[in-house]
C-alpha angles and dihedrals in degrees: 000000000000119000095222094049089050092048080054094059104038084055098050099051085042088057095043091045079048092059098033105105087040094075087022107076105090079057109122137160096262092049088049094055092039099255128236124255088223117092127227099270091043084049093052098052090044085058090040085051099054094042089060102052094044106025126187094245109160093328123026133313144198099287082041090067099030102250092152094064094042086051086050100052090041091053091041087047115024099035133089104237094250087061086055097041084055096049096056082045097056088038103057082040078069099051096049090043090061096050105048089043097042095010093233128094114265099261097059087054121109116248096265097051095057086048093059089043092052091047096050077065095046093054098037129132091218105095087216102052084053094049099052081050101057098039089053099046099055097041091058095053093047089051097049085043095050095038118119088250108044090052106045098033103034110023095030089226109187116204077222137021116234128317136312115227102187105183113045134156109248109203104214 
């Protein structure tokens, strides 16, 4: 390599390192990691959600596997915004249903009582309510069923199936 075009080079990371922290600086970790459009507490209620309608029990569960931040980033990237909008609705409708039935947020409800508070929405008469219900639900089971362990460990899912012999003798 040429001494001159390498001198270039080196001068012009140097200047871009140089300048780095300069256009740099609105960078955080959320931004980093690209961030969810839900807040804390939304985020929260999705994973108590979740939790609820697949729980650990004695082998994993749906927060074991991740399944809450795979709902948040379905919902943040797949979804129309008034799906979404919906979905925080219908979200913060739970927390204040919790607290105004149990008097305690949603998360700090037993099992049974955020099941109940999960089927009021299921059986509701608001098209909405029922929606969110039934989104959720299934979102959570298809991303349990498709997670890396749920797959490997529990549904011995092979990439592909047996092996290919691909000369063999044919008797005819």
């Amino acid at each position: 390599m040429n001494r001159r075009t390498y001198l270039k080079k080196v001068m012009a990371a140097s200047t871009g390192l140089a300048a780095l922290p300069s256009w740099a600086s609105g960078w955080t970790p959320a931004v980093i990691r690209g961030g969810s459009s839900f807040s804390e507490d939304e985020q929260q209620l999705l994973a108590g959600v979740a939790d609820t309608i697949i729980p650990a029990g004695n082998s994993i569960g749906a927060l074991s596997v991740g399944v809450d931040k795979f709902l948040q980033k379905l919902f943040d990237n797949c979804y129309e915004k008034e799906v979404r909008e919906n979905i925080k609705l219908q979200l913060i409708n739970l927390g204040s249903g919790a607290r105004s039935i149990y008097g305690k947020s949603f998360s700090e409800c037993d099992q049974i009582q955020r099941q109940d508070l999960l089927l009021m929405r299921a059986g509701s008469e608001y098209k909405a309510e029922k929606d969110f219900f039934d989104l959720v639900k299934s979102e959570t089971i298809r991303g349990f069923n498709t997670s890396r362990e749920v797959l490997l460990d529990y549904l011995k899912y092979k990439v592909v199936p047996g092996h290919y012999y691909g000369c063999v003798d044919v008797n005819s």
